[in-house]
Backbone as a ProteinNet text record, in pm:
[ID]
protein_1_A
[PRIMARY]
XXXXXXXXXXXXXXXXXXXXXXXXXXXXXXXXXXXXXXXXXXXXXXXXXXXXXXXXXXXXXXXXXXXXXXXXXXXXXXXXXXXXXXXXXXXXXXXXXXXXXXXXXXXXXXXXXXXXXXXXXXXXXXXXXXXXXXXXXXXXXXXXXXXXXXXXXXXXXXXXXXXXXXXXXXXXXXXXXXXXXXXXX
[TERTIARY]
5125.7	5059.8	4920.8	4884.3	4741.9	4648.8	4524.4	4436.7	4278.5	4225.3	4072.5	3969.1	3873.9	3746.7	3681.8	3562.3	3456.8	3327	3237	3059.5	2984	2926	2833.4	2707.3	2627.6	2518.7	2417.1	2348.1	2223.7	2121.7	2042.1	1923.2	1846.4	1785.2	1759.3	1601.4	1546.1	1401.1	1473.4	1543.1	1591.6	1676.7	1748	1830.8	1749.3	1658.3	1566.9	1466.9	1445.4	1440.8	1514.7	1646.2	1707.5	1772	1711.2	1777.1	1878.9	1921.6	2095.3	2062.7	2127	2163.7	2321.5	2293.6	2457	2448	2355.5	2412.2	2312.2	2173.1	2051.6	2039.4	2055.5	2037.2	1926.7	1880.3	1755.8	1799	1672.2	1742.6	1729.7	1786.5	1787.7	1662	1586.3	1479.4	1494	1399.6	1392.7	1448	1441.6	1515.1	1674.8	1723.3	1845.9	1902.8	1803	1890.1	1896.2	1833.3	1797.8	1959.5	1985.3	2110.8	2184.6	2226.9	2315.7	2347.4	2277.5	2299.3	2365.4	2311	2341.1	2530.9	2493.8	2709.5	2796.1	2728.8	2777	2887.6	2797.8	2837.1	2967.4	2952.2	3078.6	3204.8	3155	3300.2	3324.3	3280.2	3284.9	3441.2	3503.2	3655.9	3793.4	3733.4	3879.7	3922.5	4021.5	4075.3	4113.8	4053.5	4095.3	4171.8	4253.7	4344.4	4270.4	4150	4077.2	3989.6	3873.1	3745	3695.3	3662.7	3627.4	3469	3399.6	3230.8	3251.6	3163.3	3073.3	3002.4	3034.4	2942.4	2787.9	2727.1	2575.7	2540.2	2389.9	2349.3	2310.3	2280.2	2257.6	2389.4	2504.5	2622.7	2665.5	2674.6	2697.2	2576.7	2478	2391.8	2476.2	2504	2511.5	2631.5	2772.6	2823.1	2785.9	2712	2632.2	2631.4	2557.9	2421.6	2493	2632.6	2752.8	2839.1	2848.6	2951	3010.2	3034.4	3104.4	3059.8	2988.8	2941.6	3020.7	3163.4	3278.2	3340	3276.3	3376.2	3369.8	3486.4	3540.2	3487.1	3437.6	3370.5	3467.5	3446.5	3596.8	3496.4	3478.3	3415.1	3446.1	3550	3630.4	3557.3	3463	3409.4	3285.5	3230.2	3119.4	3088.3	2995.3	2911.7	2937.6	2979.7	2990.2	2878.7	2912.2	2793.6	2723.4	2592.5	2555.4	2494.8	2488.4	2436.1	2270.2	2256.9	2143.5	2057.8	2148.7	2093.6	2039.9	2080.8	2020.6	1856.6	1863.3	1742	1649.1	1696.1	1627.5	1676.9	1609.8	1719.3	1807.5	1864.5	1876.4	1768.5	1726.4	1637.9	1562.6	1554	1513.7	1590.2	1699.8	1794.7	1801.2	1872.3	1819.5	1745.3	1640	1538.7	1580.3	1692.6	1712.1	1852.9	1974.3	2095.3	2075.2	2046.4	2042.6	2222.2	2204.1	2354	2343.8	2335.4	2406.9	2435	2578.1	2603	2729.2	2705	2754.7	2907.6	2968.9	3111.5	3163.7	3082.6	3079.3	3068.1	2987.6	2939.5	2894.3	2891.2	2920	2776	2814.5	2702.6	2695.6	2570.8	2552.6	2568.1	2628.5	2660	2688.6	2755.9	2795.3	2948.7	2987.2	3149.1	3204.8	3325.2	3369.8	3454.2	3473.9	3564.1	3674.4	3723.7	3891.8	3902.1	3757.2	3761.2	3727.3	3606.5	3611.2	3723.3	3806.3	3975.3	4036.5	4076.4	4154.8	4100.6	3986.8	3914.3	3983.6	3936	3953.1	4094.1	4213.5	4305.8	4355.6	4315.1	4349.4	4324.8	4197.2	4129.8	4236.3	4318	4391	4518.7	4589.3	4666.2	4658	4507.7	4510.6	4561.9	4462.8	4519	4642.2	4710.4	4854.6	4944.8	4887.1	4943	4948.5	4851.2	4804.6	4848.4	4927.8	4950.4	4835.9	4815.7	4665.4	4542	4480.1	4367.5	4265.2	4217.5	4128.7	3990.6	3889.6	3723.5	3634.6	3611.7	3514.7	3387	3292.5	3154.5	3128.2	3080	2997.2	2923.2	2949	2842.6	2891.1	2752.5	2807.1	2904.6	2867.4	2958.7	3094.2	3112.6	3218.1	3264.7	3235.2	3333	3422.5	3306.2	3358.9	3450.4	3493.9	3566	3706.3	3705.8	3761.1	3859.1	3776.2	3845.9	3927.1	3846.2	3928.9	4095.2	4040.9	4215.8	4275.6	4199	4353.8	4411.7	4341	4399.5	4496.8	4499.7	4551.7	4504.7	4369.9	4285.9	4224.4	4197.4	4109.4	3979.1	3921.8	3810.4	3629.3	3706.5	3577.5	3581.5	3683.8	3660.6	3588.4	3515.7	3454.5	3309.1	3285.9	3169.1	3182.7	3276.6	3266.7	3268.5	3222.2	3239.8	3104.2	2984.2	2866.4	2880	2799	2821.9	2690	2636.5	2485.5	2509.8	2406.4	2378	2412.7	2482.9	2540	2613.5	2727.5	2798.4	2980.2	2992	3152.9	3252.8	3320.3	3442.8	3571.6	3664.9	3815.9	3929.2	3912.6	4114.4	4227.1	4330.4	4447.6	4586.1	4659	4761.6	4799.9	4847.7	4904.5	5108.8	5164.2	5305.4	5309.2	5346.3	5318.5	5214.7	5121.4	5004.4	4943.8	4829.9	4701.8	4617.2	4475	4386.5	4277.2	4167.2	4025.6	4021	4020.2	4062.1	3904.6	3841.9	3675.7	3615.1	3472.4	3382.8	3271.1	3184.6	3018.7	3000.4	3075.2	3037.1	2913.8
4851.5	4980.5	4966.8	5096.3	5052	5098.8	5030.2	5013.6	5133.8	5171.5	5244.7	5172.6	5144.7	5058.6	5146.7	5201.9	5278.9	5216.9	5232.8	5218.7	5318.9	5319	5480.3	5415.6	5512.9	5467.1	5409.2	5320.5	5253.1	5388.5	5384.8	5463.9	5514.2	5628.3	5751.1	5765.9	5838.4	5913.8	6051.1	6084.5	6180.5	6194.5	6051.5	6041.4	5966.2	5884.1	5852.4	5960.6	6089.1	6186.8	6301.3	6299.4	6320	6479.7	6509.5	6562.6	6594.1	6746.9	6712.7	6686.7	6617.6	6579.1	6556.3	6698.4	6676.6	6644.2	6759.1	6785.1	6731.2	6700.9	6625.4	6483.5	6463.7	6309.1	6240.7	6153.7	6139.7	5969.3	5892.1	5729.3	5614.8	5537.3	5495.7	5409.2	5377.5	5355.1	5217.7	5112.5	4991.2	4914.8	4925.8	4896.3	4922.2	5031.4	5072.2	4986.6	4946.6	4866.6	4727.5	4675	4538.1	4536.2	4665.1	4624.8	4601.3	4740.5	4729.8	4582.5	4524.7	4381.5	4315.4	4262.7	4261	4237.7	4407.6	4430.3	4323.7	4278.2	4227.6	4099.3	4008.3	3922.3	3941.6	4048.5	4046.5	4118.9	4212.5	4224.6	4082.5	4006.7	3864	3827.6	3818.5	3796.7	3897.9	4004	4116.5	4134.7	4197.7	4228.7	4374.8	4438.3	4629	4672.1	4759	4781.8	4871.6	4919.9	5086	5065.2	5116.6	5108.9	5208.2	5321.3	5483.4	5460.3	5574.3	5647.1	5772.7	5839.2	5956.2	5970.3	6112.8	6078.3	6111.3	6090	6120.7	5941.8	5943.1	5809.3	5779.1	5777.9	5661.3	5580.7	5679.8	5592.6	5536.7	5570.5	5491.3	5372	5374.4	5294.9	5194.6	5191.5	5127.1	5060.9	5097.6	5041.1	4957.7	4954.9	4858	4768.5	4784.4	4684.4	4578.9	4598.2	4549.2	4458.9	4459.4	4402.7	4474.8	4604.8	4667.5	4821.9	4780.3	4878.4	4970.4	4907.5	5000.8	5067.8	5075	5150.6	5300.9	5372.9	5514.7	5629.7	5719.6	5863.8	5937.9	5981.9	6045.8	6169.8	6320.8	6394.4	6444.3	6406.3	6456.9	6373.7	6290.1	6201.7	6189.4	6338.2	6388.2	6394.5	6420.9	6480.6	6616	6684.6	6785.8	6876.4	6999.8	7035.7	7191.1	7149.1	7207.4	7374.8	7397.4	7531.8	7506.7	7668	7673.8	7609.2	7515.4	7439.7	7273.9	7258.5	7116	7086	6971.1	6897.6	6931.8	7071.1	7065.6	7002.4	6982.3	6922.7	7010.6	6960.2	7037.7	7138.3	7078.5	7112.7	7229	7226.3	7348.3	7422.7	7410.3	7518	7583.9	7528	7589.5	7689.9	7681	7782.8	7915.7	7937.8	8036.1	8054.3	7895.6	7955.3	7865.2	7877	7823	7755.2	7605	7550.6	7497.3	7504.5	7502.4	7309.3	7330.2	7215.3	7201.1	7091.9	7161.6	7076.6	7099.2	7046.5	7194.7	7277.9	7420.8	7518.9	7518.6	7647.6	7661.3	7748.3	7835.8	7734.2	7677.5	7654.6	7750.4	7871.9	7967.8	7876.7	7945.6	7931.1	7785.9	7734.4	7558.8	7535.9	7482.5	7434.5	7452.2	7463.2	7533.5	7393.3	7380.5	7263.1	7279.5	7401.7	7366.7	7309.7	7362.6	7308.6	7186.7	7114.8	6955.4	6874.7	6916	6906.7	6863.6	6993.7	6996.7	6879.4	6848.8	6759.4	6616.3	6599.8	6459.2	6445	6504.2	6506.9	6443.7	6512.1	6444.4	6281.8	6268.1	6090.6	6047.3	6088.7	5990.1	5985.1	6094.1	6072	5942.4	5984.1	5832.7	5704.3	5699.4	5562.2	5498.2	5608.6	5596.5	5591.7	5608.4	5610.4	5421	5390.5	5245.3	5120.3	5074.3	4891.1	4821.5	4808	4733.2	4854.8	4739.8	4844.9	4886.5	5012.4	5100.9	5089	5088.9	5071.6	5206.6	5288.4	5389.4	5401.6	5429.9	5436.4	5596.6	5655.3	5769.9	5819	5894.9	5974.3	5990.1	6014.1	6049.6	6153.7	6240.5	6364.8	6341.4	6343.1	6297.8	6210	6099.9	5964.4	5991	6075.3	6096.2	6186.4	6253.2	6401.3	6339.4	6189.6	6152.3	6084.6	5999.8	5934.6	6045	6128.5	6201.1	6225.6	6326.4	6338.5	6220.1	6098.6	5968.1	5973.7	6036.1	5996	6128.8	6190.1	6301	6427.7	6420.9	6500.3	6589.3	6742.5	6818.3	6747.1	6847.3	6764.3	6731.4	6876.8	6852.1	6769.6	6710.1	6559.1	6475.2	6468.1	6371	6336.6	6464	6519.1	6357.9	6307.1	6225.5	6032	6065.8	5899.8	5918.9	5857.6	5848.5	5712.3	5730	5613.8	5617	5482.7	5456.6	5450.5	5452.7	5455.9	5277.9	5227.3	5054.9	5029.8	5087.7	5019.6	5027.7	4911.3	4912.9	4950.8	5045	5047.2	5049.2	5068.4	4978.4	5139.7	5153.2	5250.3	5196.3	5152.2	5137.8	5199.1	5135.9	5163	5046.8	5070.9	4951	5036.6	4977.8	5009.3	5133.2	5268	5374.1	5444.3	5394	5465.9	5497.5	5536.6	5541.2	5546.9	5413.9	5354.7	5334.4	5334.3	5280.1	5140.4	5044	4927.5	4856.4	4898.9	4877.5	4998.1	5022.7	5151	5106.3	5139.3	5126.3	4956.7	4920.6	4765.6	4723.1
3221	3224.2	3286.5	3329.4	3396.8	3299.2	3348.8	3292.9	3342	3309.3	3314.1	3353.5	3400.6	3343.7	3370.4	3310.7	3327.4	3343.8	3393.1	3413.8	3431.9	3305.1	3296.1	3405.7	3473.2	3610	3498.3	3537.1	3503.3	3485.8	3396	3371.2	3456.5	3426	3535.6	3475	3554.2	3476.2	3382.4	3429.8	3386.6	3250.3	3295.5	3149.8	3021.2	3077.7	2971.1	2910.5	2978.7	2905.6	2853.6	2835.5	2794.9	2869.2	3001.9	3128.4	3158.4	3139.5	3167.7	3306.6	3406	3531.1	3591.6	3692.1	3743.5	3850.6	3962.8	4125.8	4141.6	4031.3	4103.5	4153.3	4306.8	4322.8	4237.6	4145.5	4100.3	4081.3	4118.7	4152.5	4040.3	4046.1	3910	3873.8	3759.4	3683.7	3762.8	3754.4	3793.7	3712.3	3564.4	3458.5	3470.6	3549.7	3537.8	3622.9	3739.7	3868.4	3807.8	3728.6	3674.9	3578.7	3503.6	3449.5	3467	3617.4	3683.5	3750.1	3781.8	3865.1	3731.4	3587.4	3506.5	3483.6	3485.7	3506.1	3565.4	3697.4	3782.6	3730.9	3620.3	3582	3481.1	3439.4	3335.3	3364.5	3498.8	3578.5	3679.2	3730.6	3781	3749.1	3828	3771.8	3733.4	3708	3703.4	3860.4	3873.1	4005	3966.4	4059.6	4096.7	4187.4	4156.2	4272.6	4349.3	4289.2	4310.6	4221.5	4352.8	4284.6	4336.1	4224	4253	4246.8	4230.9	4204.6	4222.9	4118.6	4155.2	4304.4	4331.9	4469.3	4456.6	4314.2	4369.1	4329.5	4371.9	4433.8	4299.5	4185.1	4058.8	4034.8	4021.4	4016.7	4106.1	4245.5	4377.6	4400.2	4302.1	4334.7	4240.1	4111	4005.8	4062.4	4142.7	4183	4270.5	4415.3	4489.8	4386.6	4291.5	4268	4158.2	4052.3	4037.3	4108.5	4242.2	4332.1	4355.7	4389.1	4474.4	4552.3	4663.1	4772.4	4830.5	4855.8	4891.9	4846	4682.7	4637.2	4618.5	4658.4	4728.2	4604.1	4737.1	4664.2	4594.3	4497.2	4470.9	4384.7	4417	4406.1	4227.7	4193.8	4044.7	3985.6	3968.6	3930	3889.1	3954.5	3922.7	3775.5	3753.5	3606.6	3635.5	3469.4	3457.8	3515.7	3568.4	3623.5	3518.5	3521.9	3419.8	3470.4	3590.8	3625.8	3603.2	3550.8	3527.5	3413.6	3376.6	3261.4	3314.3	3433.2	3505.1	3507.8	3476.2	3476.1	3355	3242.3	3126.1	3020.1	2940.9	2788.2	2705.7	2585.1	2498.7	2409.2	2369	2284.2	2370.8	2483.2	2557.6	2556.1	2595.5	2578.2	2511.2	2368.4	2205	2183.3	2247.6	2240.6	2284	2349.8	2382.5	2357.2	2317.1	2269.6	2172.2	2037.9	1943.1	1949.3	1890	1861.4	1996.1	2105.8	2237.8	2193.6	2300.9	2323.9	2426.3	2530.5	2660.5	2578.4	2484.6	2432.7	2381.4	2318	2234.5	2322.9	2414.6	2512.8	2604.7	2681.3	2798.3	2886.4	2991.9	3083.7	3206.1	3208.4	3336.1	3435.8	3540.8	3651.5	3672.6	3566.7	3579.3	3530.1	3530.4	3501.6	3352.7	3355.4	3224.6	3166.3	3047.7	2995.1	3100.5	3114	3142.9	3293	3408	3494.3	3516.3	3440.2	3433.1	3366.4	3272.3	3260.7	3351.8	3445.3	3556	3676.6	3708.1	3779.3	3756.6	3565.8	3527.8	3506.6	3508.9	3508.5	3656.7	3757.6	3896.7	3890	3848.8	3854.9	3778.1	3640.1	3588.9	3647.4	3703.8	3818.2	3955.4	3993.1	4075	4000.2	3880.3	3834.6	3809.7	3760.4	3714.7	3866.6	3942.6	4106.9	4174.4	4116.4	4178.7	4061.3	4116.2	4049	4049.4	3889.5	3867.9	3793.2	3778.8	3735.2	3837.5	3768.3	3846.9	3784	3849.3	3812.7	3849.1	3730.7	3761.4	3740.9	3846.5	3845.4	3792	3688.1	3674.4	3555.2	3488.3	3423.1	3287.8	3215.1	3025.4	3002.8	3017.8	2995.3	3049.3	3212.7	3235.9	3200.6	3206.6	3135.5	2991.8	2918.1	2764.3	2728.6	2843.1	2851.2	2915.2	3016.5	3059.6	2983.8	2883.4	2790.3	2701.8	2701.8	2598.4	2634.2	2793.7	2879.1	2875.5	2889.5	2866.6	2786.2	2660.8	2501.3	2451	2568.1	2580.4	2481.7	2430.8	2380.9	2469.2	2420.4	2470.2	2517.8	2624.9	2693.1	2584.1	2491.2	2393.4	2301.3	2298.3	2160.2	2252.7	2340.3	2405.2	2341.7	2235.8	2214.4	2081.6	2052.3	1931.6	2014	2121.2	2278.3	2232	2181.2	2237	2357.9	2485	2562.5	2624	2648.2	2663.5	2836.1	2890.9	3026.6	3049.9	3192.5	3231.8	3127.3	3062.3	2975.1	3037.2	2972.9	3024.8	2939.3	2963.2	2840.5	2901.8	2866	2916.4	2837.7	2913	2894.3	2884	2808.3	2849.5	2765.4	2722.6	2668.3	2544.8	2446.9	2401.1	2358.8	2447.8	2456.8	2533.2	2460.9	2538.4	2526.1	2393.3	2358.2	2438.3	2502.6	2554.4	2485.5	2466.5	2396.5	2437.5	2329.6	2377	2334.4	2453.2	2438.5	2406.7	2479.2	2469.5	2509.8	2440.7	2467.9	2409.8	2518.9	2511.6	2476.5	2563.7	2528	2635.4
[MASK]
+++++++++++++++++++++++++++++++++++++++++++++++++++++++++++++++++++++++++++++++++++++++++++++++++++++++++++++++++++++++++++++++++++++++++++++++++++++++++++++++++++++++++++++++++++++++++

């Protein structure tokens, strides 16, 4: 059965303040690139049949800076996109939709669960397309929404993945299951 690997992007200015960030290119912290290289060593040795990214540049960076520069834009891969809620926090938000939480509710003029669904649904199609495992470069929200569709959960149980910025976690199966084999390691 195939396998997942995920890599959330190395640390942002943005995500160290706690920023939603979707469509904003914003580059990764010096600290973030230091991890990312980091990564490098502990993927050192797997073999990918497919090696995806997000197409904005923290995660295409985080892949570079890992060992793998070539690996393919794949736009479904994006971070959820937040509308008019980009680049502020929560806690700002709040202020004006008390509760908000982009797992619970409505992001203006930004993407709806069922359409980041339908997105991450295609990416697990690739995988299940390719002999071997597949390696994904991208984002909190997405990744956790991602895992969820493997596990064949709605996209909002993702809301229970906390996953730190450069961490690796592993998708697979055990028999016919589909499993979190590793997360936020």
């Amino acid at each position: 059965m195939n396998e997942l690997w995920l890599v959330r992007h190395g640390k942002t200015r943005w995500s160290a303040d706690g920023r939603h960030t979707s469509t904003t290119d914003v580059p990764l912290l010096p600290e973030g690139e230091e991890v990312a290289v980091a990564l490098r060593e502990r993927l050192a040795g797997e073999h990918f049949a497919l090696v995806l990214t997000s197409p904005r540049l923290r995660a295409r960076r985080t892949a570079e800076l890992t060992g793998y520069p070539d690996a393919e834009v794949d736009d479904d891969l994006a971070e959820w996109a937040y509308g008019d809620y980009e680049g502020i926090t929560t806690d700002e938000i709040r202020e004006t939709d008390p509760g908000w939480t982009i797992w619970t509710h409505p992001t203006p003029g930004g993407e709806t669960a069922e359409q980041v669904s339908a997105r991450l649904d295609r990416v697990i199609e690739r995988v299940h397309a390719v002999e071997g495992a597949t390696l994904a470069f991208g984002h909190g929200h997405s990744l956790r929404a991602l895992a969820a569709r493997w596990l064949g959960l709605e996209v909002v149980s993702g809301r229970h993945l906390q996953l730190d910025t450069a961490t690796i976690s592993v998708l697979a199966y055990e028999r016919e299951s589909p499993v979190l084999r590793h997360w936020n390691s």
